[in-house]
C-alpha positions in Angstrom: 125.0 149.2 162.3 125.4 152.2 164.7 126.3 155.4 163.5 129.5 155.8 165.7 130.5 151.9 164.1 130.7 153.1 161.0 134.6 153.8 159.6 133.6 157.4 158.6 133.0 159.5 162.0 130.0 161.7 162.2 132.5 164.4 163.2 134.9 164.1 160.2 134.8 165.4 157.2 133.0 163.5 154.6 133.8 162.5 151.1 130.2 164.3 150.6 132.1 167.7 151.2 135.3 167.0 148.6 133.3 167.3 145.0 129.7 165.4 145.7 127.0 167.5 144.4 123.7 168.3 145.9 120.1 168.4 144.1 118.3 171.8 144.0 116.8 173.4 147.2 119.4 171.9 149.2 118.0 168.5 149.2 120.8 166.1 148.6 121.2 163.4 145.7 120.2 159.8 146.7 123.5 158.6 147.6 124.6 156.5 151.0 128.4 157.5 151.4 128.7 154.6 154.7 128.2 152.3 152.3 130.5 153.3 149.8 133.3 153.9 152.6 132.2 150.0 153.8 131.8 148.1 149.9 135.8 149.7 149.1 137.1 148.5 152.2 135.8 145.3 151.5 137.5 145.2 148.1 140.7 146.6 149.6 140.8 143.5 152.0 140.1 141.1 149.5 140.3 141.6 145.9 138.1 138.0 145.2 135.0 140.6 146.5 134.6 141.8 142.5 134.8 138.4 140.7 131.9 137.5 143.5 129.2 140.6 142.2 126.3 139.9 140.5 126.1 143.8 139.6 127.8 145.4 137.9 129.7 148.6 139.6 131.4 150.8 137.5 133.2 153.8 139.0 131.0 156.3 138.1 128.3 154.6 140.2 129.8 156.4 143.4 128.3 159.3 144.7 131.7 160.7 146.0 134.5 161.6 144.2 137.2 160.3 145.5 135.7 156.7 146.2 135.3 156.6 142.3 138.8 157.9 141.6 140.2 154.6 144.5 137.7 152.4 142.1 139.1 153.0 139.3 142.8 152.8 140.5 141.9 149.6 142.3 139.8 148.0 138.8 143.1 149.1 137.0 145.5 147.6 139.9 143.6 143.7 139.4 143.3 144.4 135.8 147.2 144.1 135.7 146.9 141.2 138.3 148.2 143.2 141.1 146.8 143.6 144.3 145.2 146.2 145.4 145.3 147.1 149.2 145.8 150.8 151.1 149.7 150.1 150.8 149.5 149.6 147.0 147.2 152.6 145.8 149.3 154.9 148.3 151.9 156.0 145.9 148.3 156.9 143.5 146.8 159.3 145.7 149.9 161.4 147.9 148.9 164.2 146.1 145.6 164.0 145.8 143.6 167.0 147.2 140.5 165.7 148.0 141.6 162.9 150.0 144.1 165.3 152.0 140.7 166.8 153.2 140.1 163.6 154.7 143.2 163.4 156.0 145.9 161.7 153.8 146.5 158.6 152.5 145.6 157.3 155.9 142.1 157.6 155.2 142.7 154.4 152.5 143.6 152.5 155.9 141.1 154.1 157.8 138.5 151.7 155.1 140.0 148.9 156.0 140.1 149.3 159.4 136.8 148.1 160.1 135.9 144.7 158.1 132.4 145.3 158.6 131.7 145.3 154.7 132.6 141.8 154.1 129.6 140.6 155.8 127.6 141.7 152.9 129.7 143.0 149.9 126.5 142.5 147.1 123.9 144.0 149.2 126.4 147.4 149.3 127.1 146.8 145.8 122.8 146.6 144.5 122.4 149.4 146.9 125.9 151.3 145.4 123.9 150.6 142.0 120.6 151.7 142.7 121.0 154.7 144.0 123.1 155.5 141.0 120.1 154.8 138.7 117.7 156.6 141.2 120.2 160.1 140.8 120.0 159.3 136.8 117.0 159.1 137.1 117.0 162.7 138.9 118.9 164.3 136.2 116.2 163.0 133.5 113.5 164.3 135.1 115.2 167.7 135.7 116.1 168.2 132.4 112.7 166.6 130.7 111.3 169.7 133.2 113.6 172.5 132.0 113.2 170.6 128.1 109.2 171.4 128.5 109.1 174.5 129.8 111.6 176.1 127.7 109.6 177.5 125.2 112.1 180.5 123.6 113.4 177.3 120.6 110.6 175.4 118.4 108.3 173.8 120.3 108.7 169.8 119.2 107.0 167.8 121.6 107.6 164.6 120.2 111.4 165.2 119.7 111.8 165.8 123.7 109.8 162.3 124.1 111.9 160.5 122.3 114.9 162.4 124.0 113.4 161.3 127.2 112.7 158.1 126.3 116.0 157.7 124.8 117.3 158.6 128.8 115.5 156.4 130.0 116.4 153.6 128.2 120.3 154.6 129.1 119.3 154.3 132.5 117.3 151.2 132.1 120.6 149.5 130.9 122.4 151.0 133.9 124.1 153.2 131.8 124.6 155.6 134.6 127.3 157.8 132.9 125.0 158.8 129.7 127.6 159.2 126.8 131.1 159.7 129.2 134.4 159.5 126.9 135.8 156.2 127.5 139.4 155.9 127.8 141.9 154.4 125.2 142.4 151.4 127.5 138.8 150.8 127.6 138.7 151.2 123.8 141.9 149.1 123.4 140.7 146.3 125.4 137.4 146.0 123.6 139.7 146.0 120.2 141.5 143.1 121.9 138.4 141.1 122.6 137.1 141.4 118.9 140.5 140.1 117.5 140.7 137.4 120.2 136.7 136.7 119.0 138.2 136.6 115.5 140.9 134.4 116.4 138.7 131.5 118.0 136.0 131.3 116.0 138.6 129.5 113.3 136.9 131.4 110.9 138.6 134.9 111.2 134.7 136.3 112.1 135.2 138.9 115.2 130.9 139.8 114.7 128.1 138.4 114.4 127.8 135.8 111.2 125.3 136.9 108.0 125.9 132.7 107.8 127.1 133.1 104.6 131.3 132.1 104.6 131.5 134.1 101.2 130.6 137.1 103.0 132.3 136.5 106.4 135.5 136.1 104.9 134.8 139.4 103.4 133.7 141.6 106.1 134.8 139.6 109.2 131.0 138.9 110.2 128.3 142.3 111.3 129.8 144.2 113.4 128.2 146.4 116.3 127.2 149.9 115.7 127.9 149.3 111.9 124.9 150.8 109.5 125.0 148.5 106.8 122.9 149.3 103.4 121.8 146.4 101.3 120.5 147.6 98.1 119.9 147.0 94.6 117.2 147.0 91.4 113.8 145.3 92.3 114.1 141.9 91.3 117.5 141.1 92.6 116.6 139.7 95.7 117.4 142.3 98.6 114.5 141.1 100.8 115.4 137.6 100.5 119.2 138.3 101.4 118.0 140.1 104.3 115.7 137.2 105.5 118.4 134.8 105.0 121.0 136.8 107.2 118.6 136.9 109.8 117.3 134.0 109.8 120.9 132.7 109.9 122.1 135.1 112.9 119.2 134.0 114.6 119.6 130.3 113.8 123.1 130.6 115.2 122.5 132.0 118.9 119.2 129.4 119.4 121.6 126.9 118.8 124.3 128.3 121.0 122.0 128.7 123.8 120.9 125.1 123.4 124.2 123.1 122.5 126.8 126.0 123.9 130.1 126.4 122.5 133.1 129.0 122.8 132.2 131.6 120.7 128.2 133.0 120.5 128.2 134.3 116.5 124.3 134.6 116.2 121.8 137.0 118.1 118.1 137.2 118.6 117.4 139.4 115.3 114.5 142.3 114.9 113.6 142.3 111.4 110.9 145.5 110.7 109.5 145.0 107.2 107.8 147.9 106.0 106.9 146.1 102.7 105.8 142.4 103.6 103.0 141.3 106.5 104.5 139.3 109.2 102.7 136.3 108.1 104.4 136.6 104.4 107.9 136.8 105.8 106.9 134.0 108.2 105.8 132.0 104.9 108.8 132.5 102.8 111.3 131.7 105.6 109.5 128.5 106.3 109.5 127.8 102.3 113.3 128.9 102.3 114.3 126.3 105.5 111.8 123.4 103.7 113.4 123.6 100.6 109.6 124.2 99.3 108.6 126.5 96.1 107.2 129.5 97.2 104.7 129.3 94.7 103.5 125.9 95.4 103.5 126.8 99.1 101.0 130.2 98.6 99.1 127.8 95.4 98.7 124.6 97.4 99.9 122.5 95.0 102.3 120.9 97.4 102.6 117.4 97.7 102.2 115.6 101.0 105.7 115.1 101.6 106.4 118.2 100.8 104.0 119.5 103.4 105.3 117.2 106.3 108.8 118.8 105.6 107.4 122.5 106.1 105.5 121.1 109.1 109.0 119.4 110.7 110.2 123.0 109.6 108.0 124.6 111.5 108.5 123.1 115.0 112.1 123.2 114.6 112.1 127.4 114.3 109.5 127.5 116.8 111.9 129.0 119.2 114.4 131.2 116.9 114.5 134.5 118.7 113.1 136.0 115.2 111.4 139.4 115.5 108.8 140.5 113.0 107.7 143.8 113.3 105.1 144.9 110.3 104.0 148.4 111.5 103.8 150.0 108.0 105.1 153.8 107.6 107.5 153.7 110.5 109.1 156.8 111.4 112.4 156.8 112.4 111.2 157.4 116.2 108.8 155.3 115.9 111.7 152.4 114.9 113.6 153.4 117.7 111.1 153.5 120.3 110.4 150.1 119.3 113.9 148.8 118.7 114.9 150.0 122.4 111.9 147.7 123.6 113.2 144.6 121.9 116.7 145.4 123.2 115.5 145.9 126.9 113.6 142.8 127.1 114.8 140.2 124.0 118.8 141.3 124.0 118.2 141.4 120.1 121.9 142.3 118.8 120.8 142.8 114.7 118.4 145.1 113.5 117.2 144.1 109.5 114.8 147.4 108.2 113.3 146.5 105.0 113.2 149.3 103.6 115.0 152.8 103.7 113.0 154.4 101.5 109.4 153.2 102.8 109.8 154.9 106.5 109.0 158.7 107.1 111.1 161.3 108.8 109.8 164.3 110.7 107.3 166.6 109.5 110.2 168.9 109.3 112.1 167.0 107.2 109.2 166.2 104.3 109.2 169.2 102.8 112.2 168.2 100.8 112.7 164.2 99.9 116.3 164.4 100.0 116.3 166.0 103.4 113.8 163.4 104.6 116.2 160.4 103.4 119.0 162.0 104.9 117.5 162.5 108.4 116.3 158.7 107.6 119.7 157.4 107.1 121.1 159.8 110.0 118.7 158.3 112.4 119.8 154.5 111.7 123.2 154.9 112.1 122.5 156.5 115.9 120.2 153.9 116.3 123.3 151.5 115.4 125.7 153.1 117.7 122.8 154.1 120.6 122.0 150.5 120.7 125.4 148.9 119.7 124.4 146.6 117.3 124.3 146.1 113.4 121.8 147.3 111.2 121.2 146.6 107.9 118.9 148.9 106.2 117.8 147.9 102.7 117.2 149.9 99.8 116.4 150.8 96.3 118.6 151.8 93.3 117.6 154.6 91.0 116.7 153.4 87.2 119.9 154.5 86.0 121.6 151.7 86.3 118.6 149.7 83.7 119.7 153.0 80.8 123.7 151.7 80.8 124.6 148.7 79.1 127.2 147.5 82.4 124.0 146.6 84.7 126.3 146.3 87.8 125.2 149.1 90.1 127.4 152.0 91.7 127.5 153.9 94.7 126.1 157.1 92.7 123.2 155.0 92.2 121.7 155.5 95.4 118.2 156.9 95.4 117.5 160.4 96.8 120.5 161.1 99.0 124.1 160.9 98.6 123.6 160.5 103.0 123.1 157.4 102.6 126.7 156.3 101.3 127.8 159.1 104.0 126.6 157.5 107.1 126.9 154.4 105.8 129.6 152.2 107.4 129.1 149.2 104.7 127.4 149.4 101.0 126.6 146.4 99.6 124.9 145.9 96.0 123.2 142.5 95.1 123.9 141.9 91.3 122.9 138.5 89.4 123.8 139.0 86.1 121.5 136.2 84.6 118.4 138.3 85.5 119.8 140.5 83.0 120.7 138.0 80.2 117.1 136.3 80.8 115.8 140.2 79.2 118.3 139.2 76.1 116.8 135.8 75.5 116.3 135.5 71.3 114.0 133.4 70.0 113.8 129.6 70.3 114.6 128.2 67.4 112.7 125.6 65.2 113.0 123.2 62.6 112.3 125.9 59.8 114.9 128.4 61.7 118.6 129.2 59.6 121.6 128.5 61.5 122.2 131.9 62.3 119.6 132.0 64.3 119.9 128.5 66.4 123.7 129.4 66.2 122.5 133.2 68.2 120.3 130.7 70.6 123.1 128.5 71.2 125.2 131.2 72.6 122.8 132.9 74.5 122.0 129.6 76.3 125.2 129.0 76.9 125.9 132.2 78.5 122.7 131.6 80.6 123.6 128.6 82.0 126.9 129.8 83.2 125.0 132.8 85.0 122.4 130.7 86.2 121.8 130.2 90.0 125.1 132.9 90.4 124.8 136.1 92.5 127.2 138.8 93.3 127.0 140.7 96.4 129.2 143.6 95.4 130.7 145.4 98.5 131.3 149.3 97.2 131.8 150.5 100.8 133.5 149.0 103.9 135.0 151.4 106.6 137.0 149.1 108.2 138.0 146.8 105.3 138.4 146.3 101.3 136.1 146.6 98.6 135.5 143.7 96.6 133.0 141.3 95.0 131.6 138.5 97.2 130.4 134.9 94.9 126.7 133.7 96.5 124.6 131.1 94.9 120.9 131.8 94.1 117.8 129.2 94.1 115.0 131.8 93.2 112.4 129.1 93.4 112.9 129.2 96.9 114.4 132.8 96.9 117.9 131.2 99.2 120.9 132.4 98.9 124.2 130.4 99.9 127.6 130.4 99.8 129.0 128.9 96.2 130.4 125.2 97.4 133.7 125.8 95.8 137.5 127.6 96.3 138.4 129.5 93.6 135.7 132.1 93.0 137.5 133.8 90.2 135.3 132.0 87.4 132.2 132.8 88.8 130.4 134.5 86.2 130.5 138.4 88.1 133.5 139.8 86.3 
């Protein structure tokens, strides 16, 4: 197209001189205004032009000014499922000051006037879109300059990298606007969607499911940005909560993607275990979905049967988008930089860390342990938020809880920093009250034994055997909900929890 086709005349002003900005030394911000003027009058003839894009384009992806502020008044116009044309947004933009440069309200004709950008709507929209990554792109590596050669703060190198990196990501995701305010309609709308989520499902879950009902019922499934802490006395069976939750998120969007539905509840998972080799997690989730005994599985005692289940198990996970990541001693940017990967190229939407207290912070932070936790727990949470997604970080409990004679832990028994129940959006203790009684056990009783003895047996049993198999998963913290005990049911010899097959959990053995 010729330069005097083009709706905008070479002579006229330009929406480049009402607010555009201009890159150092003069040189101007990759930007093609023709184009902008051309994709909007498109759009202003017919509406339909949006609903056709295959990207994306956001107001803020407009070089000028005033073509974002028409955007945004024409997005808000269909939203409402009006049209939007020059007659409609008139009344919008009578007063507005940069467009009077330009001549008035006729200059939202004047876009129209030449139908030019109908022949090719999506090729102005990629190149609308591109060049707003290329002047993000720009700012990052104008202010990564000024970052390194501003020397008058601490010098920390590796903070500006993942600073960087952290841009770059941003702008990787076409996140052209960085960390812009959104509006209460924006927010409202996204509110809407979750309850609407939460309304189809049929199971009142507006997140992603832990695929335990118990628990959804609870918390209304993982929600994005949410930190989540998991945590409780060794032996209680954190890690293999954590496993089953993501093997059950996981489980849920494979089979979405190959049987569909309405409502997509799972998500590819990233699961960094700081504790147990890849190939041990792999092991106990493939015992956990055979239905196998760990210990035979690891002793080879298994019978053949047994082995052609785990084998049938196998093939069926081979494609659950399940992300083992065994890097031991993570840092908190080292997590990150790695979390940020999987979300670019797997779309992973739950994060499972396992656990808190086995990553490092900064060498600025390890002078003090409590500092070093915080910073740990700090970091999680913006990961949460940065990548919008749940994470559930476990961790351990502080002995205090084995010196009182009530075993069930509390939120002051979090090790090392109180931070953690701070940033925090959900605490959840795992409790099973039988681990406990098990210590208690009195001796068996014989044929030479008095009846006070078999009589202290028989009680103790009985008490056992109402605790056995019987897990509580004790939610002390929920920002956005109650606080409450959650029933599960425990098979340790396969270390899987589910949810208790049954409707009234007030005689489950947790009060």
């Amino acid at each position: 197209m010729a330069d005097q086709d083009l709706m905008i005349r070479s002579d006229a002003p330009t929406p480049a001189d009402s607010g555009a900005k201009e890159g150092e030394s003069g040189r101007s911000l990759p930007s093609n205004i023709e184009a902008e003027a051309a994709f909007l009058g498109a759009v202003l003839i017919d509406n339909r032009v949006i609903e056709d894009l295959q990207t994306p384009i956001a107001p803020q992806h407009f070089y000028a000014p005033i073509h974002a502020r028409i955007y945004e008044r024409v997005l808000s116009l269909i939203d409402r499922n009006a049209t939007a044309s020059p007659v409609t947004l008139k009344p919008y933009f009578e007063g507005d000051e940069a467009l009077s440069e330009l001549g008035g309200t006729t200059y939202l004709a004047q876009l129209t006037a030449d139908g030019q950008g109908l022949l090719a709507p999506r090729d102005l929209a990629d190149q609308i879109y591109d060049l707003a990554l290329l002047r993000e792109l720009v700012t990052v590596g104008r202010d990564l300059v000024e970052g390194a050669l501003d020397t008058s703060e601490t010098v920390e190198p590796m903070r500006q990298i993942e600073e960087a990196e952290a841009s770059l990501f941003a702008v990787a995701e076409g996140a052209a606007t960085g960390n812009e305010a959104s509006t209460f309609r924006s927010a409202a709308l996204t509110a809407l969607k979750l309850a609407e989520t939460a309304m189809n499902s049929g199971g009142g879950v507006s997140g992603k499911t832990s695929g335990l009902a118990s628990l959804d019922d609870k918390t209304a499934g993982l929600h994005d940005s949410d930190l989540i802490i998991l945590a409780g006395r060794p032996g209680m069976g954190k890690t293999s909560l954590a496993t089953n939750i993501a093997f059950n998120c996981a489980e849920e969007h494979l089979k979405f993607m190959q049987d569909g539905g309405d409502v997509n509840q799972g998500a590819p998972v990233a699961f960094f275990s700081l504790e147990m080799s890849a190939d041990q997690l792999a092991t106990r989730i493939l015992a956990e979905q055979a239905e196998i005994s760990s210990e035979a599985l690891r002793s080879g005692t298994m019978k053949r049967e047994e082995f052609q289940k785990l084998a049938h198990a196998s093939q069926r996970l081979a494609e659950l988008p399940l992300y083992i990541d065994d890097t031991p001693a993570l840092s908190v940017s080292g997590l990150r930089t790695r979390a940020r990967r999987l979300k670019r190229k797997q779309d992973i939407g739950l994060i499972v860390v396992d656990y808190l207290q086995l990553m490092q912070g900064s060498k600025r932070s390890q002078d003090s342990r409590v500092n070093e936790i915080s910073e740990i727990s700090r970091g999680l949470k913006t990961l949460a938020k940065e990548l919008a997604v749940p994470v559930i970080a476990l961790s351990q409990l502080s002995r205090a809880v084995e010196q009182r004679e009530d075993k069930r832990p509390m939120l002051s028994d979090l090790r090392e920093s109180g931070s953690i129940e701070q940033d925090a959006d959900m605490v959840w203790f795992i409790f099973r009250g039988d681990y406990y009684h098990e210590a208690l056990r009195p001796d068996m009783p014989n044929e030479n034994s008095s009846p006070d003895i078999a009589e202290k047996y028989a009680i103790w049993e009985e008490r056992y055997l109402e605790l056995k198999n019987r897990a509580t998963l004790i939610v002390a913290k929920q920002r956005h909900g109650s606080t409450g005990n959650v029933p599960l049911h425990f098979q340790p010899e396969i270390t899987k929890f589910s949810s208790p097959n049954m409707k009234d959990y007030s005689d489950y053995g947790y009060e």
